[in-house]
C-alpha positions as CSV (number, residue, x, y, z in Angstrom):
1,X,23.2,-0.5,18.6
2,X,23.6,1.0,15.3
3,X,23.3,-2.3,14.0
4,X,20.7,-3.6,15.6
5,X,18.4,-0.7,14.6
6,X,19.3,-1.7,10.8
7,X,18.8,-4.8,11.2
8,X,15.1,-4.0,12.7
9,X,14.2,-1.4,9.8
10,X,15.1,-4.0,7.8
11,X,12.7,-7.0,10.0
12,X,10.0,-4.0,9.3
13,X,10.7,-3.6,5.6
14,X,10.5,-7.5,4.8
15,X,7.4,-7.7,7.3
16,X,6.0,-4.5,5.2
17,X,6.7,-6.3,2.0
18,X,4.4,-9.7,3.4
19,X,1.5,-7.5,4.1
20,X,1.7,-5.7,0.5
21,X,1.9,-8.9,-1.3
22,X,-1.1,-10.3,0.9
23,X,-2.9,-6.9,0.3
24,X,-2.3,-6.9,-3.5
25,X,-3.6,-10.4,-3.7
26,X,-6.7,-9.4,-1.2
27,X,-7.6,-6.1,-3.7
28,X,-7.2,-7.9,-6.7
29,X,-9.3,-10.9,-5.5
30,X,-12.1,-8.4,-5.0
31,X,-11.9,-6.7,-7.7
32,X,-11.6,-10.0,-10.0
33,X,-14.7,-11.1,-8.0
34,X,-16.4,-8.1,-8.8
35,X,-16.2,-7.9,-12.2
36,X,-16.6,-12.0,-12.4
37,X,-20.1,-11.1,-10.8
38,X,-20.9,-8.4,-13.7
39,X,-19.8,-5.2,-12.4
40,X,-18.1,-2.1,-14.0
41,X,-15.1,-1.9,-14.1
42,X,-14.6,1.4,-11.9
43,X,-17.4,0.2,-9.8
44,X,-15.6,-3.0,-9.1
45,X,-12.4,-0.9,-8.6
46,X,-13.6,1.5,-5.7
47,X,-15.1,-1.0,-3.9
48,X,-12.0,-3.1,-4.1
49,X,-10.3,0.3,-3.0
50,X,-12.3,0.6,0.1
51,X,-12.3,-3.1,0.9
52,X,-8.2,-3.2,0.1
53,X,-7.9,-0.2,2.3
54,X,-9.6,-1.3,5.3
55,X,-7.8,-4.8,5.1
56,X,-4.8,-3.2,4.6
57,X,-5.0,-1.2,8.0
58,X,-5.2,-4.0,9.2
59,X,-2.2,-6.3,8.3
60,X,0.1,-3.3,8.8
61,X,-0.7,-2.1,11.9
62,X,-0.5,-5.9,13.3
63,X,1.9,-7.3,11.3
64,X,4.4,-4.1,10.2
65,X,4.0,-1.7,12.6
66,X,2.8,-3.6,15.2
67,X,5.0,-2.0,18.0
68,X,3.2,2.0,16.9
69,X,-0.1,3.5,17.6
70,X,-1.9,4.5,14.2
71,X,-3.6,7.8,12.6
72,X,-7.0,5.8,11.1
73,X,-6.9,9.5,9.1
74,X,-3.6,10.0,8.4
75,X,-4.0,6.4,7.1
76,X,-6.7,7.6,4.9
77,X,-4.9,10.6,3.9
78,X,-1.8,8.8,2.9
79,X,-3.6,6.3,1.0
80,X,-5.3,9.0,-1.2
81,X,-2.0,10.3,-2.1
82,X,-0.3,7.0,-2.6
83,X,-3.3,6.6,-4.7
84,X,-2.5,9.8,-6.9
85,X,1.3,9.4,-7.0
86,X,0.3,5.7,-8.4
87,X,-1.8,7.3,-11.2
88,X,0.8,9.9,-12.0
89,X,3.6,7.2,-12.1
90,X,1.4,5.2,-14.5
91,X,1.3,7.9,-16.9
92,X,5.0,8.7,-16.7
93,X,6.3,4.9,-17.1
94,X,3.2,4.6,-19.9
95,X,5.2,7.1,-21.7
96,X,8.7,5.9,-21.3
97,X,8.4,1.6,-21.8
98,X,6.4,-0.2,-24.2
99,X,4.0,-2.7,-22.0
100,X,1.2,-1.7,-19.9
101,X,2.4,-4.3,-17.8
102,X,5.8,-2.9,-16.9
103,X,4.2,0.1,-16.8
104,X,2.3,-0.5,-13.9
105,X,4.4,-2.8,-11.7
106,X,7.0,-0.1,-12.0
107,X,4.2,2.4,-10.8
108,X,3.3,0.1,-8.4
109,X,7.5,-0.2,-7.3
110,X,7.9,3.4,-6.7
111,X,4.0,3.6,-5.1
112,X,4.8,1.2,-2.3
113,X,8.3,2.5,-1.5
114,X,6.5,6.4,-0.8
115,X,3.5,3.9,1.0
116,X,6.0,2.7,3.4
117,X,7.6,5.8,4.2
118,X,4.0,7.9,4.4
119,X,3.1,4.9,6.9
120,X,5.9,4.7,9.0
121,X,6.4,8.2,9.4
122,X,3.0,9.8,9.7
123,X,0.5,7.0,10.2
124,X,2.2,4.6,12.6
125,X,4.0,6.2,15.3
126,X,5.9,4.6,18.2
127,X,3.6,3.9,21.0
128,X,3.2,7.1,23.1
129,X,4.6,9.9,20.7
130,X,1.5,10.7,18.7
């Protein structure tokens, strides 16, 4: 039993990491597109956000969690403060490596492990506990 429960956290984790690299290319491409079409930059950036985030809810709650009912709030909520640990990680690695490119894919590293948790603990919940 023990066992089997690992070896479905772990099903969920891979499935989890699917939907973020799909997610990541989705939010970029928007944004990309965005500023292709002559948009600030922090324009193009929140409506990527927004766009990101609703796709997002999507692959994850049918793909990842797809056995849980979701919080559409706590969803929210927990992307606002994956948001803010993200920019406070950026600064912190900005200070301790060299490139802006390690910088943030080791922001983005420590972001998505507190995303999954936040989602499978508070936004996803099994079907009929919530």
């Amino acid at each position: 039993m023990i066992e089997r429960l690992g070896l479905a956290r772990l099903k969920q984790l891979i499935r989890f990491y699917q939907a973020a690299a799909i997610n990541t290319a989705f939010g970029f491409g928007i944004y990309a597109l965005m500023i292709h079409l002559g948009l600030n930059l922090y324009v193009s950036q929140i409506i990527a956000q927004i766009l990101g985030v609703t796709f997002n809810y999507f692959t994850y709650s049918r793909h990842v969690f797809r056995d849980r009912d979701a919080s559409k709030r706590a969803f929210i909520l927990a992307y606002a403060s994956n948001y803010l640990v993200n920019l406070t990680m950026l600064a912190v690695f900005d200070r301790l490596v060299r490139s802006d490119y390690l910088a943030g894919l080791l922001a983005t590293i420590v972001a998505s492990i507190l995303n999954y948790l936040l989602l499978k603990s508070l936004v996803f919940q099994r079907a009929g506990t919530s």
